[in-house]
N, CA, C and O of each residue as an XYZ file, in Angstrom:
412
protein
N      42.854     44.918     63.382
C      43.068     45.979     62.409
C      44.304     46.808     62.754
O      44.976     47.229     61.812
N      44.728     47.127     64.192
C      45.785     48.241     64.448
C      47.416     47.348     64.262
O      48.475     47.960     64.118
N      47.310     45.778     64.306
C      48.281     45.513     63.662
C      48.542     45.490     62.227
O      49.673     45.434     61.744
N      47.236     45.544     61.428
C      47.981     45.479     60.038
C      47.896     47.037     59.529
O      48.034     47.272     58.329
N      47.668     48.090     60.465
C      48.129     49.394     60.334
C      49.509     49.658     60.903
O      50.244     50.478     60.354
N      49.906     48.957     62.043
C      51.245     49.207     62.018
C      52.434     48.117     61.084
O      53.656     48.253     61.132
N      51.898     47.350     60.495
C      52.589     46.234     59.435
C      52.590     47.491     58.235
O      53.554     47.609     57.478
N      51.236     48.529     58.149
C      51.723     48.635     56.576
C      52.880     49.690     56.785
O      53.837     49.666     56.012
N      52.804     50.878     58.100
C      53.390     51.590     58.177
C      55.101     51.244     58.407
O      56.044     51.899     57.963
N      55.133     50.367     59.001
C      56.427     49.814     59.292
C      57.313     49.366     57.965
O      58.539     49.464     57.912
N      56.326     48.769     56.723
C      57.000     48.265     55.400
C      57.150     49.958     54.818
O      58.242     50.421     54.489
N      55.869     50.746     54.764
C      56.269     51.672     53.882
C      57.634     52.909     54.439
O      58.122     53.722     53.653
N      58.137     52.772     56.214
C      59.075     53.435     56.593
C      60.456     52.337     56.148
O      61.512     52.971     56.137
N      60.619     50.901     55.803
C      61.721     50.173     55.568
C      61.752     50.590     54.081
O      62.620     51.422     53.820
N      61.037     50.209     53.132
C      60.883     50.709     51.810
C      61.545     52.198     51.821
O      62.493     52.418     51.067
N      61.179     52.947     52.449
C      61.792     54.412     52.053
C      63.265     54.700     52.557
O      63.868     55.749     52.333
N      63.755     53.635     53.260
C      65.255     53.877     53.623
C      65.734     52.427     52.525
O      66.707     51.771     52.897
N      65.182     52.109     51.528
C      65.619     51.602     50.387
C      66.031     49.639     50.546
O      66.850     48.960     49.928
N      65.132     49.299     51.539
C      65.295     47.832     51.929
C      63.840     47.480     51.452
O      62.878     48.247     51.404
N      63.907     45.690     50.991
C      62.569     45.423     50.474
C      61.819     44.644     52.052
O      62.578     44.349     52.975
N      60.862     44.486     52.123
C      59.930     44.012     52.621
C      59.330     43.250     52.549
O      58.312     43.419     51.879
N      59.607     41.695     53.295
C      58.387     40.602     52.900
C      57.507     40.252     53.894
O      57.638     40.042     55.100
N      56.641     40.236     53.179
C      55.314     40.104     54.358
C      55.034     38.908     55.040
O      54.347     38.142     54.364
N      55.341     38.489     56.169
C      54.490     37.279     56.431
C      53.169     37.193     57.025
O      52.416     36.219     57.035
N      52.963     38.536     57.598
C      51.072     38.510     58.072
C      51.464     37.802     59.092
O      52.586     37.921     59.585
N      50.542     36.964     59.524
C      50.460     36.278     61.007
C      51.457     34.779     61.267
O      51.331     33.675     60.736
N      52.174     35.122     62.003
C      53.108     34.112     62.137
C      53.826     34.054     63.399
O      54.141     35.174     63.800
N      54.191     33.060     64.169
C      54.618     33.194     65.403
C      55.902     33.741     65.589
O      56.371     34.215     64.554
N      56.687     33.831     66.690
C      58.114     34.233     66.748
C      58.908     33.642     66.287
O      59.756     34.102     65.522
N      58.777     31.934     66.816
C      59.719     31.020     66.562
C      59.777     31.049     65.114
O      60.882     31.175     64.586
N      58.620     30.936     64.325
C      58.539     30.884     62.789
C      59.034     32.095     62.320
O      59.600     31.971     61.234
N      59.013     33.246     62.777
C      59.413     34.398     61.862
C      61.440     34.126     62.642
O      62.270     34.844     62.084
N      61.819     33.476     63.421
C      63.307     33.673     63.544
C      63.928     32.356     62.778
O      65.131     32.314     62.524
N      63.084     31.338     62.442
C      63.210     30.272     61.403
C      62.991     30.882     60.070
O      63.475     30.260     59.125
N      62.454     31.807     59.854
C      62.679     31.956     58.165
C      63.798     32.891     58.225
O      64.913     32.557     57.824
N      63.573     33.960     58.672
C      64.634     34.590     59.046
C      66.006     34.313     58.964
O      66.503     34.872     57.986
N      66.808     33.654     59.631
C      67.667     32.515     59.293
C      67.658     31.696     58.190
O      68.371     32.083     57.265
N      66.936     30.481     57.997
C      67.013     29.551     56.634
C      66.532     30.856     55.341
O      67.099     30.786     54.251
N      65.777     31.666     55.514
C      65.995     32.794     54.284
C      66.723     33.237     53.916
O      66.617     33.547     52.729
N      68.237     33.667     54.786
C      68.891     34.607     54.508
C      68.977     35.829     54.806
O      70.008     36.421     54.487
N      67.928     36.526     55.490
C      67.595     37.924     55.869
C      68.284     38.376     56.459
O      69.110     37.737     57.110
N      68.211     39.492     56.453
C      69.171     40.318     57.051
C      68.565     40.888     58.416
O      69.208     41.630     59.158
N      67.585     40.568     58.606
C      66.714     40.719     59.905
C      65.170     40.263     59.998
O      64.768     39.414     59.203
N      64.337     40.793     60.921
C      63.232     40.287     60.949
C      62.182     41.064     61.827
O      62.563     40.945     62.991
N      61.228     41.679     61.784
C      60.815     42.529     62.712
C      58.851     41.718     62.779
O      57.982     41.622     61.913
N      58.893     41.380     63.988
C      57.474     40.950     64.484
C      56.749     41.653     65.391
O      57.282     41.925     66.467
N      55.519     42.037     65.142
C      54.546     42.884     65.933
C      53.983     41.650     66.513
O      53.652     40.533     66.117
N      54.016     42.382     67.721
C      53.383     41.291     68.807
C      52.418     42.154     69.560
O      52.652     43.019     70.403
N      50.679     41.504     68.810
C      49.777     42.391     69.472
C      48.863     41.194     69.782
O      47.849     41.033     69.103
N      49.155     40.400     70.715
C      48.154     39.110     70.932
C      47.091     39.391     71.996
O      46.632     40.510     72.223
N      46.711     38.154     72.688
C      46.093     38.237     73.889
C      46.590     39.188     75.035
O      45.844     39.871     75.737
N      48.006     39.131     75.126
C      48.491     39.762     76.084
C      47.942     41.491     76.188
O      47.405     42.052     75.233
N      48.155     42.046     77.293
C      47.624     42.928     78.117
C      47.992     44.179     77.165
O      49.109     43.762     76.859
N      47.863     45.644     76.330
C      48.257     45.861     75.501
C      49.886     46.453     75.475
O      50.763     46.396     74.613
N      49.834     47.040     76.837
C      51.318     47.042     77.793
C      52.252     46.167     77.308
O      53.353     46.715     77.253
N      52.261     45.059     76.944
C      52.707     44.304     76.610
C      53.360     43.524     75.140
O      54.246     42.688     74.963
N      52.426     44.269     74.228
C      52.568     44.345     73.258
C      53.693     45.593     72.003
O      53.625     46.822     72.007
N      54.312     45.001     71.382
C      55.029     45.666     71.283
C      55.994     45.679     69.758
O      55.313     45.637     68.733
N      57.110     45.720     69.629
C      58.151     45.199     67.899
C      59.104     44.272     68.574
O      59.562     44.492     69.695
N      59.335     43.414     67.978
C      60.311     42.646     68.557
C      61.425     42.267     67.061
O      61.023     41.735     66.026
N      62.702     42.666     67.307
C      63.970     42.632     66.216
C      64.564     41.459     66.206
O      64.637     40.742     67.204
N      64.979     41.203     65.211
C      65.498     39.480     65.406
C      66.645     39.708     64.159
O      66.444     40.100     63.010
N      67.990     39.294     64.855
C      69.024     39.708     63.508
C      68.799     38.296     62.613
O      67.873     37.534     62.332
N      70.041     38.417     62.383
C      70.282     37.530     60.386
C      70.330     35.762     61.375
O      69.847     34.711     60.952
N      70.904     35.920     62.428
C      70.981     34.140     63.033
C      69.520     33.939     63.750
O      69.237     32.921     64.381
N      68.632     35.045     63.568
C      66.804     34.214     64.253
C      67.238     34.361     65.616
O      66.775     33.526     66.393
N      68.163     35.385     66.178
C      68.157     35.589     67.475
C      67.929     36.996     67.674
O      68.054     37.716     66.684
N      67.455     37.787     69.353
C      67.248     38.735     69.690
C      68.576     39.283     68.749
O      69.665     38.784     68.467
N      67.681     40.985     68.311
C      68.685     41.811     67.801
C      69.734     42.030     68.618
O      69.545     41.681     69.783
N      70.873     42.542     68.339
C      71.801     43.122     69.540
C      71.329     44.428     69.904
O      70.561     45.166     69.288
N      72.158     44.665     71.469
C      71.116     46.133     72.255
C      71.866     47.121     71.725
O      71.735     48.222     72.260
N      72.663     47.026     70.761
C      73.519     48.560     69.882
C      72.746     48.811     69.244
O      72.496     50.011     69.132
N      71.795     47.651     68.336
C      70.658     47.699     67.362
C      69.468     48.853     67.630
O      69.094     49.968     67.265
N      69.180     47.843     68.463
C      68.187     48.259     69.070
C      67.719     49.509     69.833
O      66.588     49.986     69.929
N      69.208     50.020     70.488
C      69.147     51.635     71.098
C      69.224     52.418     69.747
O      68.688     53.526     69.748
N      69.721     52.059     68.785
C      69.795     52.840     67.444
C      68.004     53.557     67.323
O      67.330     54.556     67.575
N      67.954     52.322     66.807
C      66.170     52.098     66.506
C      65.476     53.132     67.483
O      64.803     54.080     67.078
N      65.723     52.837     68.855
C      65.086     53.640     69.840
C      65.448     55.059     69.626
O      64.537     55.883     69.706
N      66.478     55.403     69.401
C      66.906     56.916     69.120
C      66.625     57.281     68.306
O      66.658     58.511     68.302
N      66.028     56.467     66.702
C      65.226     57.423     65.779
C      63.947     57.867     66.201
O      63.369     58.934     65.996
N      63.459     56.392     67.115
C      61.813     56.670     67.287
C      62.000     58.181     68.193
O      61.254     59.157     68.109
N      63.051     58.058     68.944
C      62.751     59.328     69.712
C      62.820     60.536     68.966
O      62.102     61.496     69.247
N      63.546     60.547     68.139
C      63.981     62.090     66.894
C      65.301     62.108     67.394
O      65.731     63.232     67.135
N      66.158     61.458     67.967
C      67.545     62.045     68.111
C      68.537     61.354     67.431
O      69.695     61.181     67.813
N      67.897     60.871     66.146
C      68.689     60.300     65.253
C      68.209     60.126     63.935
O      67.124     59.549     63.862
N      68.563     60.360     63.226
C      68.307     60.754     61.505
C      68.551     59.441     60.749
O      69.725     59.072     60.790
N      67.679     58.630     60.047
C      67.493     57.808     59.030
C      68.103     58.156     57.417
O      67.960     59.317     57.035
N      68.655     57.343     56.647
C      68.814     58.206     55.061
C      67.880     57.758     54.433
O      67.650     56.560     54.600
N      66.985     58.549     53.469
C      65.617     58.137     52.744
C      66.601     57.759     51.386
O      67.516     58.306     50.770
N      66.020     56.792     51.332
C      65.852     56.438     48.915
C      65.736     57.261     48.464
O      65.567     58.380     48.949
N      65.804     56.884     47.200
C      64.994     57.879     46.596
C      64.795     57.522     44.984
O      65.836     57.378     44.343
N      63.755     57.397     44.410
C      63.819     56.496     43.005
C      64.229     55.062     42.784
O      63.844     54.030     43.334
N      64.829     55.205     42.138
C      65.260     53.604     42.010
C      65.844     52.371     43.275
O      65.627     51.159     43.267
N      66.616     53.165     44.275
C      67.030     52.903     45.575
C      65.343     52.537     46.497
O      65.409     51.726     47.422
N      64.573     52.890     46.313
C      63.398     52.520     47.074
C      62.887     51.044     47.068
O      62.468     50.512     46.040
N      62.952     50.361     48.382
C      62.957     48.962     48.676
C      61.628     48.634     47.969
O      60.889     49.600     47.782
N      61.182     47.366     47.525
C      59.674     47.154     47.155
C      59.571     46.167     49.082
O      60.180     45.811     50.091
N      58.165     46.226     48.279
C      56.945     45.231     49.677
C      56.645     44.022     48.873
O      56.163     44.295     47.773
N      56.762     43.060     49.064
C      56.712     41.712     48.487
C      56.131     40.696     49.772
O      56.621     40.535     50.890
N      54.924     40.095     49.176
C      54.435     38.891     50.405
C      54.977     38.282     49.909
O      55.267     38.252     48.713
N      55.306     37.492     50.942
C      55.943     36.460     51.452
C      55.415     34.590     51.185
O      54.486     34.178     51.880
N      55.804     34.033     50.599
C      55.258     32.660     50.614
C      55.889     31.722     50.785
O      56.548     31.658     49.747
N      56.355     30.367     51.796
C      57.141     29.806     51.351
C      57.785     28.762     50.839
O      58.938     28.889     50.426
């Protein structure tokens, strides 16, 4: 359940900075950096809440080639989660939709 609470929260914070969202639900890494790539995306973000220890568990970024994000990316990302960096919200028509994914 606490991953598909952080799946919905994660689409409805991409949606509000005006990017759409496709869902794939449960899918491995390798598969989410294979669609990722042969899709076209412009990225890819996988919650990884498995067996592993919960320490362990975590978001994992994957750019447009299905490889680790770059660490410019990624400290970005980290500096909003912290508050020391400001996101731009949508607003109306600019607001990304949530679309599952099929393929």
């Amino acid at each position: 359940k606490i991953p598909a609470k952080i799946e919905n929260a994660l689409a409805a914070g991409i949606t509000a900075s005006g990017c759409d969202v496709y869902l794939l639900h449960v899918i491995t890494t390798p598969g989410l950096a294979y669609i990722t790539r042969s899709g076209g995306f412009s990225c890819g973000v996988m919650i990884s809440a498995s067996h592993n220890p919960y320490y362990d568990n975590g978001i994992k970024l994957i750019n447009k080639d299905g490889e680790k994000m770059e660490e410019n990316v990624i400290e970005a990302v980290e500096q909003y989660l912290d508050g020391t960096l400001e996101a731009p919200l949508a607003e109306g028509d600019e607001l990304g939709r949530c679309i599952e994914f099929t393929s």
